[in-house]
N, C-alpha and C positions, 0 to 999 in steps of 0.2 A: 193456223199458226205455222205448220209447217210448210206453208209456202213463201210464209214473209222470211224465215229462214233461207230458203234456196236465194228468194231476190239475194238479200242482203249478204248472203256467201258468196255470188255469183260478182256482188259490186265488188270492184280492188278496194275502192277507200272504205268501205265497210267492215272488209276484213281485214282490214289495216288498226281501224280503229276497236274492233274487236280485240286483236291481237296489244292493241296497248293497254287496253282496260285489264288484261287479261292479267299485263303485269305489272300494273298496276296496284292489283289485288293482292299479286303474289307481295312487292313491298310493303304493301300494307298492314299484311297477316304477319310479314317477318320483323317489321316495326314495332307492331304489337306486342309479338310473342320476346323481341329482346326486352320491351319495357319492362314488363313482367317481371322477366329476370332481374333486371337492373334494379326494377325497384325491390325486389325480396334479398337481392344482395347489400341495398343501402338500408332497408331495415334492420338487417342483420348486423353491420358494423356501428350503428345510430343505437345500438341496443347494446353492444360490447363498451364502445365507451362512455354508456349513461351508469353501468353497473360499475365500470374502473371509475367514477369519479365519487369522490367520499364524500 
C-alpha cells in the first residue's frame, strides 16, 4: 500500500487530484455543519411564530 502511495505522490496530476478532493471535503464538511445550523435556527423561529399565533 505504501508504495502505491509513493507512485501516485510522485505523479503531478495525482497530487493535484488529491489536493482537490481534499477540498472538497473540506466544503463539504463546512456545508454540512452550516446546514445544521441553519436548520436548528429555522426551527427555532418556525417554533416562535407557531406559539405567537392564537
Amino acid at each position: 500500500m505504501p508504495s502505491i502511495l509513493r507512485r501516485l505522490l510522485k505523479n503531478q496530476q495525482a497530487a493535484t487530484l488529491i489536493e482537490y478532493s481534499l477540498i472538497v471535503c473540506l466544503i463539504a464538511t463546512a456545508t454540512v455543519t452550516g446546514m445544521g445550523a441553519l436548520g436548528n435556527g429555522l426551527r427555532n423561529v418556525m417554533t416562535s411564530v407557531a406559539n405567537a399565533l392564537p
